[in-house]
C-alpha positions in Angstrom: 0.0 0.0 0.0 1.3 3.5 -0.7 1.8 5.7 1.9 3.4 8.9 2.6 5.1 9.2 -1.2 3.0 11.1 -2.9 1.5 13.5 0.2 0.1 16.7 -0.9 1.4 19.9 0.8 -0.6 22.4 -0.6 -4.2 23.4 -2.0 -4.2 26.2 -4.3 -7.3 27.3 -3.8 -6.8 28.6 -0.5 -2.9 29.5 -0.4 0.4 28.3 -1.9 1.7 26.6 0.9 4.4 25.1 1.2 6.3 21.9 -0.2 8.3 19.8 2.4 7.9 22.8 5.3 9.3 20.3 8.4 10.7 23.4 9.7 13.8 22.3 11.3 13.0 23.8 14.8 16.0 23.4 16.0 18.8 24.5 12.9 16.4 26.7 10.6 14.2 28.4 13.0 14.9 32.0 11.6 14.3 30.9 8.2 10.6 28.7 9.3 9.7 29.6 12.7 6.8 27.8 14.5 5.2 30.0 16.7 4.2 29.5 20.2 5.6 27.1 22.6 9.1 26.7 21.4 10.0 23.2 20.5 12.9 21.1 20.6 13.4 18.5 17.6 16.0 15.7 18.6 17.3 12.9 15.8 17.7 9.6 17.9 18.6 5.6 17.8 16.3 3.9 19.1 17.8 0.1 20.6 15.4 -2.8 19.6 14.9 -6.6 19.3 17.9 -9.0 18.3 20.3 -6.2 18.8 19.1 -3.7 15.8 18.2 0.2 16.5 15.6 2.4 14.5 16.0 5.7 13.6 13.7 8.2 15.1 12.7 12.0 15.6 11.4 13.4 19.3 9.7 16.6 18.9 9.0 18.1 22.3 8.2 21.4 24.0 10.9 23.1 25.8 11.0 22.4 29.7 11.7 19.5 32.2 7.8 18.3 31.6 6.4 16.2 32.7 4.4 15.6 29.5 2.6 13.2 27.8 3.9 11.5 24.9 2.7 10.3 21.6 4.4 7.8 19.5 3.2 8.8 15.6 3.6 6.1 12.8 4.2 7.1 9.6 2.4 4.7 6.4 3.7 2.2 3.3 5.1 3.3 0.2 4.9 1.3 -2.8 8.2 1.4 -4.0 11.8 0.4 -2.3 12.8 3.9 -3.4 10.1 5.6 -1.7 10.3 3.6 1.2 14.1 5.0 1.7 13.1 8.4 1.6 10.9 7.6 4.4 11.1 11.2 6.6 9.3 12.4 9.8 9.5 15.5 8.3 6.1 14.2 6.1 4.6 14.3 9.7 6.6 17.0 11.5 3.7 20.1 11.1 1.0 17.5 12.5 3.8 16.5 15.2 3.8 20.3 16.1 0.7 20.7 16.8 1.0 17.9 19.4 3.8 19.1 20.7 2.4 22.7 21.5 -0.3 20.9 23.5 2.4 19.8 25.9 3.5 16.0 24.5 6.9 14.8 23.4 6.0 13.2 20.0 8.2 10.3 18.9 8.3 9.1 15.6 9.9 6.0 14.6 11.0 5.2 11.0 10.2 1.1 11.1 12.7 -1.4 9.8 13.2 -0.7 5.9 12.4 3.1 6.4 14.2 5.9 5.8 17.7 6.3 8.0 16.8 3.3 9.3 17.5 0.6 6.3 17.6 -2.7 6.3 14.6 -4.7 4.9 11.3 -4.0 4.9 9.9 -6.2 7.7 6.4 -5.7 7.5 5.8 -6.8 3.8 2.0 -9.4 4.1 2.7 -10.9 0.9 0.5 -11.2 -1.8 -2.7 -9.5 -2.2 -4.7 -12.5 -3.3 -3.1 -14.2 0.2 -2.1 -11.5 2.6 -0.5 -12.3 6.4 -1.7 -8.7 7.9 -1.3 -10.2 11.2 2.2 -11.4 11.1 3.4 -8.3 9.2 1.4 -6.2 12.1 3.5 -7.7 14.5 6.9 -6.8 12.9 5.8 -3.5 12.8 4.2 -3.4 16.2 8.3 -4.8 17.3 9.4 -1.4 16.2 6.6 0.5 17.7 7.1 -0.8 20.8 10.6 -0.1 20.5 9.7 3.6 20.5 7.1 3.3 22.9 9.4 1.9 25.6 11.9 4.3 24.9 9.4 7.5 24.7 7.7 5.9 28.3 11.7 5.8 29.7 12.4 9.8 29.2 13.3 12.0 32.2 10.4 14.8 30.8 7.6 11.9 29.8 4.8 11.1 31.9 4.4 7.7 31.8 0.9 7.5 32.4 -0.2 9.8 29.6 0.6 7.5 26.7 -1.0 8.0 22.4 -0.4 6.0 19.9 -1.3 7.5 16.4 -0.4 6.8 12.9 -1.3 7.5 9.2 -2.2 4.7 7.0 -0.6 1.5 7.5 0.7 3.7 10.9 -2.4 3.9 12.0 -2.9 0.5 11.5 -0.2 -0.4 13.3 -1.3 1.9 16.2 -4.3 0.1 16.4 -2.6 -3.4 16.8 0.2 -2.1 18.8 -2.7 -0.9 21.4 -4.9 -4.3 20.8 -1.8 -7.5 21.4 1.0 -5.8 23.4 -1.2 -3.8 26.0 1.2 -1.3 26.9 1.1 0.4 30.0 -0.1 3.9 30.2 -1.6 4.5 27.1 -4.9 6.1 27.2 -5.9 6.4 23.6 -5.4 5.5 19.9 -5.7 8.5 17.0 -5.8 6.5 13.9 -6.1 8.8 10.8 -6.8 6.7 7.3 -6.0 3.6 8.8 -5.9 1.0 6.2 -3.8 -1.9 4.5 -3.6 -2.6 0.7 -4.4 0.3 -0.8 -4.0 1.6 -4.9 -5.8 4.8 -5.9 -4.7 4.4 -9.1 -5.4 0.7 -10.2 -8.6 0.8 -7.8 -8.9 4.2 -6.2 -11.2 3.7 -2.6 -11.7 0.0 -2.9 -8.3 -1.4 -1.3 -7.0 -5.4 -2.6 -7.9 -7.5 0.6 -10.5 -5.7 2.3 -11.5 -8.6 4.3 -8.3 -10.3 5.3 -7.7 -6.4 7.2 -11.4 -6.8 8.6 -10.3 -9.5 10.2 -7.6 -8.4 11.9 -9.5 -5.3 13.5 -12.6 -8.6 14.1 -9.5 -9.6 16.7 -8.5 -5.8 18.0 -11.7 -5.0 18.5 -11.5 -7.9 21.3 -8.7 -6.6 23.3 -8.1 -2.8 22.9 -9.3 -1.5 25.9 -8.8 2.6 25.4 -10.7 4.8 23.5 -9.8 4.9 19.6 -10.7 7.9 17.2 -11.1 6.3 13.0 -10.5 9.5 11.6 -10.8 9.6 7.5 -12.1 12.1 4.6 -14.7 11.9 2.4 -12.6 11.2 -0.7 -9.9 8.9 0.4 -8.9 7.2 -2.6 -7.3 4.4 -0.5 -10.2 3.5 1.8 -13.9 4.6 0.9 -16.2 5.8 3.3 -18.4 2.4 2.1 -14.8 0.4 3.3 -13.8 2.7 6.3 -16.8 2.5 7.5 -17.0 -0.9 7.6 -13.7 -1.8 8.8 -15.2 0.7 11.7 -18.3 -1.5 12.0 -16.0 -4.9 12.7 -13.8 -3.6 15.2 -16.6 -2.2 17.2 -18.8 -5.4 17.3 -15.5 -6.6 19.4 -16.5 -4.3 22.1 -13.8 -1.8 21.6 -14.9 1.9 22.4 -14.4 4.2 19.2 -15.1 6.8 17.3 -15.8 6.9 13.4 -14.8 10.9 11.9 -15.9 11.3 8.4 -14.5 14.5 7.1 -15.2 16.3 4.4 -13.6 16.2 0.9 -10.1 17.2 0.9 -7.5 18.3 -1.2 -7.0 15.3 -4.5 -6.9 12.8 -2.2 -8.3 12.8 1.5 -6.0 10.4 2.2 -3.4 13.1 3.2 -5.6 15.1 5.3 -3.5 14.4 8.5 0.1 15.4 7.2 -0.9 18.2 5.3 -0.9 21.7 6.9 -4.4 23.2 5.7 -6.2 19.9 7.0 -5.6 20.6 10.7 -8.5 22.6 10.3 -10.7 19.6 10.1 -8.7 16.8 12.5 -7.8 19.2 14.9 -11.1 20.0 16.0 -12.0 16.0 15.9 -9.2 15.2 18.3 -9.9 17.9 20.9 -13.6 16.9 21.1 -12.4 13.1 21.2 -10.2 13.8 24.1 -11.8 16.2 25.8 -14.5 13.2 25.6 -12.0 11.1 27.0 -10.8 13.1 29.8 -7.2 13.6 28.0 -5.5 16.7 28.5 -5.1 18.8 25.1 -5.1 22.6 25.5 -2.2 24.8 24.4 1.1 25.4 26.6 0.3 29.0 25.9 -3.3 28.8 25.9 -3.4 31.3 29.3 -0.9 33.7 28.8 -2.2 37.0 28.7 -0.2 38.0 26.0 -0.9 35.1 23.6 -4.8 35.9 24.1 -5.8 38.6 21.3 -4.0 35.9 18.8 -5.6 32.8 19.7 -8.9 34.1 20.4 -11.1 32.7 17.5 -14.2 34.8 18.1 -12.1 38.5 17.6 -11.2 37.4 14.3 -13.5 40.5 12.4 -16.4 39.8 9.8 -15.8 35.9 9.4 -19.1 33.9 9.5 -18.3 30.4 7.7 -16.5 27.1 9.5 -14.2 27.7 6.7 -12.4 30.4 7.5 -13.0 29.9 11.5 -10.6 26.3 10.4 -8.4 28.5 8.2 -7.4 30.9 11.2 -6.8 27.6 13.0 -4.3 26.1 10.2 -3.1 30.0 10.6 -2.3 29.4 14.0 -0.4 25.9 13.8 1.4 27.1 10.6 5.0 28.0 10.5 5.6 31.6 9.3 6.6 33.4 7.7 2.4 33.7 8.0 -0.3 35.8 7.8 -4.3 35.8 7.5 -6.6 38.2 5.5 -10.4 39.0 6.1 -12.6 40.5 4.1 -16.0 43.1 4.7 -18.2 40.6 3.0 -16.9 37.7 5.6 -14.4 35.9 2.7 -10.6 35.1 3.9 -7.2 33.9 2.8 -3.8 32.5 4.4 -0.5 31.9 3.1 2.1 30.3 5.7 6.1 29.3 5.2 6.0 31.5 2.5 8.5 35.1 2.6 5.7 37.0 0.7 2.6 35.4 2.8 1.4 38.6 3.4 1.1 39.1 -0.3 -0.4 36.1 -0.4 -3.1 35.9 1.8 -4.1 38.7 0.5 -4.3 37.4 -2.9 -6.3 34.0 -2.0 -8.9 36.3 -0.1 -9.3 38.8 -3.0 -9.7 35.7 -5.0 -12.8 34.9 -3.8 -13.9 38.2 -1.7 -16.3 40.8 -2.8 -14.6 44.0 -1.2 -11.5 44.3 -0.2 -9.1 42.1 2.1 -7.3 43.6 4.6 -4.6 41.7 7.0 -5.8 40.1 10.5 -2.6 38.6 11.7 1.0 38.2 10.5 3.5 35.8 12.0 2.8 36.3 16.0 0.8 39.1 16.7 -2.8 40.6 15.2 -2.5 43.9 13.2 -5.4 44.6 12.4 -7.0 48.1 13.6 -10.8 48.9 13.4 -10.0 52.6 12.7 -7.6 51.9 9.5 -10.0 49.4 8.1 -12.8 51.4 8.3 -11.4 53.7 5.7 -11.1 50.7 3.3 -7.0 50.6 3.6 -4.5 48.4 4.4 -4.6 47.6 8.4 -0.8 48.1 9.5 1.1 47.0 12.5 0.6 48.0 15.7 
């Protein structure tokens, strides 16, 4: 199944993102800064069964913690090639948004990965005669790996444990959670969880739908946290019709989840976890799953006084529709340079990682605006001032 290879960075429509933005937080902030909280990004080996290690990234807030931790899988390419290009930096922006919330995010690049090497462990075999269990279990060797290791930091509470993956990673996730048990997780985020996809032989329809039915038949037995199935609308991996289903199996096991259908998204809705402009739609999803659950999830810098004006969604000016109140979100996790645009007639427009974003947003909400845009934010701080935009100009810093 195909994974992270082809993974869409950017929708036109909205803004011209950017293409491969992992912002090195650490090397590169001045050139891609992420706002907020300020992170710490750490490359690691990771020691694991019969004497191997496996490559991995931690991305963490600054400060002695404790925090929680989250231990994010990445999916499947098709292709050897692809496979060695295997990068948490496909996952980094969605790792930052964890991060800010106050969780060390550790993402392991599984045997035949990326920096990792080696052979591909997890491979089921043919699709006419798939083994998705024994290939799960490979892969669940490295993820526990990473799990143990994440669980063993000075600055990781223990008890406050996610696993979460993309694709085949959220796969993985799932059986990670359902046959090793691991002590002090309290939930499983699975975004477009799946095995055996195509979208281009068979777009939505996947080769062995059952034999992976099967295997969630047997999770849904034995995980025993709460589990968020989060997908989009047009996944050409995994229908709705298929998701849904798979869903429906691991349920009738007794296993407490969630099923998050989101709208269309992007080409392929596939992508909608790694790519920056969907964390308007899975962001709100895991907060109200949590929350749900009792998880702590609010931003480091959610209180400070200064940080307020910023982060306060209902000062944003004119705005009416869910779509721009999610774009001002992807504004807020984005890394700059950034900036958001609103318009008299309640239109908008964003731009982020880009050195002309204020250009930019300005463009993508004249694009589809009535009257004129003006600028609501830029980088950190909100510029906009009811006096200036009230003569129809440009609003300027404060």
């Amino acid at each position: 199944m195909r994974g992270q290879g082809g993974i869409v960075r950017a929708l036109a429509v909205l803004c011209a993102l950017m293409a491969g933005l992992a912002a090195r937080i650490a090397t590169a902030q001045e050139d891609h800064p992420y706002y907020g909280p300020r992170l710490i990004e750490e490359r690691v080996r990771i020691a694991a069964p019969n004497g191997r290690t496996i490559a991995a990234t931690v991305l963490r807030p600054e400060g002695q913690g404790p925090f929680g931790a989250v231990v994010l899988n990445h999916g499947v390419s098709a292709s050897a090639r692809e496979r060695a290009r295997e990068s948490s930096d496909l996952l980094i922006n969605a790792a930052a948004v964890f991060a800010r919330r106050g969780y060390a995010v550790v993402m392991p690049l599984r045997r035949g990965f990326g920096a990792t090497g080696g052979d591909m462990a997890e491979d089921p075999g043919s699709c006419s005669n798939p083994d998705y269990f024994s290939a799960e279990a490979k892969a669940a060797d490295d993820v526990m790996a990473a799990y143990d290791y994440a669980r063993a930091l000075l600055y990781v509470d223990g008890s406050r444990m996610i696993l979460a993956g993309q694709s085949a990673g959220g796969m993985v996730a799932l059986f990670t959670a359902g046959t090793r048990r691991p002590e002090g997780l309290v939930a499983v985020l699975s975004f477009a969880a799946g095995r055996g996809g195509d979208p281009d032989a068979t777009p939505g329809v996947p080769c062995a739908v059952e034999p992976v039915a099967r295997v969630l038949d047997a999770l849904g037995k034995n995980v025993r946290v709460p589990v968020l199935l989060h997908y989009s609308e047009n996944d050409l991996f995994f229908s709705p019709k298929i998701s849904r289903g798979w869903y429906e199996r691991f349920v009738a096991g007794g296993a407490s989840a969630e099923y998050a259908l989101q709208p269309a998204f992007g080409k392929d809705g596939h992508y909608i976890f790694g790519d920056t402009l969907g964390v308007r739609y899975w962001l709100p999803a895991v907060e109200t799953f949590l929350a749900k659950n009792h998880v702590a999830f609010a931003r480091l810098d959610a209180a400070d006084p200064e940080r307020a004006p910023l982060l306060a969604l209902d000062r944003v000016p004119n705005i009416k529709s869910d779509s721009c109140r999610g774009l001002y979100r992807a504004f807020l996790e984005s890394p700059g340079p950034r900036a958001y645009a609103v318009s008299e007639d309640g239109r908008c427009g964003f731009a982020g990682g880009l050195q002309d974003a204020r250009d930019m947003a300005i463009k993508q909400c004249s694009n589809v605006a009535k009257s004129g845009c003006l600028l609501y934010a830029v980088d950190d701080a909100v510029i906009w001032k009811e006096s200036v935009a009230g003569q129809g100009g440009a609003a300027a810093p404060r």
